[in-house]
N, C-alpha and C positions, 0 to 999 in steps of 0.2 A: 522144188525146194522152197519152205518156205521159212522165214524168219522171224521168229518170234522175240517180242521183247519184252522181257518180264523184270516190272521192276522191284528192286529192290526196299524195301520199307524198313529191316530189321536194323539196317544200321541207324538209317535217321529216328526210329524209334528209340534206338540206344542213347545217340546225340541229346535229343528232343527231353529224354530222362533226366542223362546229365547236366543239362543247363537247366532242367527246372528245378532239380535238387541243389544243385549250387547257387542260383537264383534266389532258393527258400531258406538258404543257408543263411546269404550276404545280406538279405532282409531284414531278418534278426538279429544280424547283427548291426546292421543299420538301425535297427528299432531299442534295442540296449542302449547304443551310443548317442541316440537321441536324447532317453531319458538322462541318463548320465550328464550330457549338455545342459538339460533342462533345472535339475538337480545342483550343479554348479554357477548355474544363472540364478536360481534360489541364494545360495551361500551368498553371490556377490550382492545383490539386491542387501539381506541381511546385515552384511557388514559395511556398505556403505550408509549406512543407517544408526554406525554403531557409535560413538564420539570418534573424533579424531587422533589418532596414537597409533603410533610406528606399527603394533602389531597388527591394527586393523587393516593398515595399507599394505601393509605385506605378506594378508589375508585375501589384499582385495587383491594383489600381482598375481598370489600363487591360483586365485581361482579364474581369474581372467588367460594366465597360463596353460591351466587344465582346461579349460573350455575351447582356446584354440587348440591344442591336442589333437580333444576329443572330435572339433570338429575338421582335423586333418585325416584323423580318421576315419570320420563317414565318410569324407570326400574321397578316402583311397578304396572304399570299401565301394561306392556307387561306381566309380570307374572298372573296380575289377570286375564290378558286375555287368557293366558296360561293357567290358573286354570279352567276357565269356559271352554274352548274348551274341556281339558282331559275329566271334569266330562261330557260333552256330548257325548261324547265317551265312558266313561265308562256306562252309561245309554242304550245306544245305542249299545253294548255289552251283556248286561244283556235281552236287551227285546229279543237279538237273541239266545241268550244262551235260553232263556224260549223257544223261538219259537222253537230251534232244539229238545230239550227234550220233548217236545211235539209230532213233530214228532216222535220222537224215540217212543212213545208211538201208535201213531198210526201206524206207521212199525209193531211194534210187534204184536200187533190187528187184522192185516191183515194179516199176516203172521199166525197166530193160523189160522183162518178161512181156510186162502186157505189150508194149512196143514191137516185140517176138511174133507175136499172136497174131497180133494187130497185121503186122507185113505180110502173113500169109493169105493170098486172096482164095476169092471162093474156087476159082476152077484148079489152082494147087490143092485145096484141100480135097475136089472132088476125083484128081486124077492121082492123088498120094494112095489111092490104094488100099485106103483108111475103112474098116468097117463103120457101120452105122454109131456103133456105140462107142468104138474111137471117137469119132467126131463127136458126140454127144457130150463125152468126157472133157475133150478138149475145150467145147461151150462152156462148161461147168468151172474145169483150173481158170477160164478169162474170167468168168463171172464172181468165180472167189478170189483172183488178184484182184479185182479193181474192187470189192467187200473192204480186204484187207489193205488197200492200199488208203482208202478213205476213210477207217479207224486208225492206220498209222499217222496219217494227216491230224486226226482228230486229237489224238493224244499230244503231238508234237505241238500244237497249237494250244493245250490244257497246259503243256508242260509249261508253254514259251508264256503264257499265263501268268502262271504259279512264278517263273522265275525271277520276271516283270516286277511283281510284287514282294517278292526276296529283297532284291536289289532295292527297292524302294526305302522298304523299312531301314536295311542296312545303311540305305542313306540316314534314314532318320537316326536311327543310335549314333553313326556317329558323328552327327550334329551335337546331340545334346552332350 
């Protein structure tokens, strides 16, 4: 019996979508409310410029008003973008986390077998009774658990990789 472990990609493709679309979303909208800032930074420039009179100073409140707004705004809009990147990270964390423990399961599956093999010594295999091409067989199943035991290794150690590096970044967003 062997164990195969196939991973999955269509969700974290689904994921990977979702936060780029949402990501290309919050941009634009960060890039609107830039100008918008910049646009109100105009007016106030403007009107401090303009003589001194009630209406210009309460030209310059209402614009200096709208510019912290706008710029509470980006600031909510960069966090929720913040917020959606972590959780795909954190998601994206969790499927590899499943994938390694997976493997870890399949290592040790394979490891009992060959360990199996392993105990049987030569003069049991030659008094079992076993034809030539039993035994031949048997060569073969040791030869392909220890194949498949050192690409499950392989993988576990891509994953433990990749996840390394998840976690990483995850630190980085949320630092900033």
């Amino acid at each position: 019996v062997f164990l195969l472990v196939i991973p999955r990609f269509d969700a974290l493709a689904q994921t990977a979508e979702d936060v780029l679309a949402r990501r290309s979303q919050l941009e634009s909208d960060l890039k609107a409310l830039e100008t918008e800032i910049e646009a109100q930074r105009k007016i106030l420039q403007e009107k401090q410029k303009e003589s001194a009179s009630l209406e210009r100073d309460i030209a310059i409140f209402d614009a200096k008003i709208k510019e912290a707004n706008l710029s509470i705004k980006a600031r909510t809009l960069a966090i929720s973008k913040l917020s959606s990147e972590i959780s795909a990270k954190q998601k994206t964390i969790g499927v590899l986390s499943s994938k390694i423990d997976r493997e870890h399961e399949s290592i040790a599956e394979l490891i009992r077998k060959t360990a199996e093999i392993e105990e049987t010594s030569f003069i049991e295999l030659v008094l079992s009774n076993k034809s030539a091409s039993e035994f031949f067989s048997d060569v073969d199943i040791f030869t392909t658990l220890n194949s498949a035991l050192k690409d499950s290794v392989d993988v576990t150690t891509e994953n433990k990789e990749v996840m390394t590096e998840e976690k990483k970044q995850l630190e980085e967003k949320k630092e900033e």
